[in-house]
N, C-alpha and C positions, 0 to 999 in steps of 0.2 A: 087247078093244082095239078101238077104233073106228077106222073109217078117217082121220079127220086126225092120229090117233097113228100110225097103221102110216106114210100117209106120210111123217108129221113123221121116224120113224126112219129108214125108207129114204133120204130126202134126207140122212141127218145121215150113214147107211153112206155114201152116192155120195159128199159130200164130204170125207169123210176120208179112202175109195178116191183119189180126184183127185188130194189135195194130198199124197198120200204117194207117188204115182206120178211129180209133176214136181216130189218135192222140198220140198213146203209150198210151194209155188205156188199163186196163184190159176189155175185152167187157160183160163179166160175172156181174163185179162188177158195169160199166158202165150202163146196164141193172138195174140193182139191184137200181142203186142213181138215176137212170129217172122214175124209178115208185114210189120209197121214196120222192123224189123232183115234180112228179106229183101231190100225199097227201098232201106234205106240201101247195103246191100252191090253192088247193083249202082253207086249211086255211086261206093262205096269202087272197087271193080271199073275202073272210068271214068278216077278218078283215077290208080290205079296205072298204068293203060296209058298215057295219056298223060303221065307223070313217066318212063315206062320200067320202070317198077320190078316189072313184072308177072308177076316169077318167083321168085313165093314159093313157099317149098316148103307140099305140103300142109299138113302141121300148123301151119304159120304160117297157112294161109286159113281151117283148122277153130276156132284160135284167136281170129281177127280176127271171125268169124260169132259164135262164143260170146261175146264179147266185149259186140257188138252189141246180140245178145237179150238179155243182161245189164243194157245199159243203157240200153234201149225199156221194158223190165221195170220197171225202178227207175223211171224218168219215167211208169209209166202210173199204179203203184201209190204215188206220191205218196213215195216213199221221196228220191225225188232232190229237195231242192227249191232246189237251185242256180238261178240264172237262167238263161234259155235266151240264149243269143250264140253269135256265129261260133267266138269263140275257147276256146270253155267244152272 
């Protein structure tokens, strides 16, 4: 086996390790929509304080984060291709 076949298969192990870890995610992009969905959520954050509304119970905030990474997720990897607007 030559070395651009060994690598070729270790690359092809680590990304199957990856995407079976976050689910069949890209973990790049995965990455990408948890730090874009962290930003939003301090919005989110901002807004509920100043509505008042800022006592949600945990699982409501674990919900509203997943929620989030869900759909930075869907918008990076091209799945979402709604238009982007205020009211979307």
């Amino acid at each position: 086996m030559t070395a651009e076949q060994r690598i070729a298969e270790l690359e092809a192990k680590l990304a199957a390790v990856q995407s079976t870890e976050v689910g069949g995610k890209d973990p790049e992009l995965l990455a990408k929509a948890k730090t874009l969905a962290r930003m939003s959520w301090m919005d989110v954050a901002f807004i509920l304080e100043y509505l008042g509304m800022d006592t949600l119970g945990e699982a409501d905030v674990v919900d509203v984060q997943t929620q989030l990474v869900e759909r930075k997720y869907e918008y990076l990897s091209g799945a979402n291709k709604s238009a982007l607007s205020w009211r979307a």
